[in-house]
N, C-alpha and C positions, 0 to 999 in steps of 0.2 A: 520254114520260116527263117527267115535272114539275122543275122547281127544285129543287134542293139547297138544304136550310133552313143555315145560319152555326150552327157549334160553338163552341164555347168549353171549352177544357180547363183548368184550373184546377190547377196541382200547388202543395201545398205541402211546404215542404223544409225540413230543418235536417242541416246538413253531411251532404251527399250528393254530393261530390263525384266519389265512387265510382260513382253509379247514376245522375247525373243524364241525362249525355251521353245515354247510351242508352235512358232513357227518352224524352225529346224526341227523336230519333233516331227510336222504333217510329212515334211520332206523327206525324210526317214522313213516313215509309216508306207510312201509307193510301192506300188506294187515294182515299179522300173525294179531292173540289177542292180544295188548298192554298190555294186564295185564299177557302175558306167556314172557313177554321179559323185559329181565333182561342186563342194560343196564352198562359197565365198562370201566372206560377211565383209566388207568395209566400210568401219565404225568412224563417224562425225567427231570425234573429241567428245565422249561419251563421260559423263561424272560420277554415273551411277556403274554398275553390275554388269552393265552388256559384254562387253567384251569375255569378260571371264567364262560368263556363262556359255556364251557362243563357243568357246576353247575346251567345251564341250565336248564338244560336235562335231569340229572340224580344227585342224593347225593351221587352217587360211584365216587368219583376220589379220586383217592392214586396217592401219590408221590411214585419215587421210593428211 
């Protein structure tokens, strides 16, 4: 079987504090290689929790 090509997931957010956890959570949970997945929140001007939380998960979050 061949190489695993590198993902890139791309979320963007705006106060999602409520859904974010668990979405980064599912993306985590694949079975893909963890280390071919490249993981990007970029957050709306969020008021609440999202971004913290996302910084979780990954050191990719931008503001826009």
């Amino acid at each position: 079987m061949g190489e695993c090509s590198a993902v890139s997931v791309i979320i963007t957010t705006k106060n999602e504090e409520k859904n974010i956890a668990n979405c980064l959570e599912s993306i985590k949970s694949q079975t893909f290689p963890q280390d071919k997945i490249e993981i990007i929140v970029v957050d709306n001007n969020s008021t609440d929790r999202t971004k913290e939380i996302a910084l979780k998960y990954t050191d990719k979050v931008y503001n826009l």
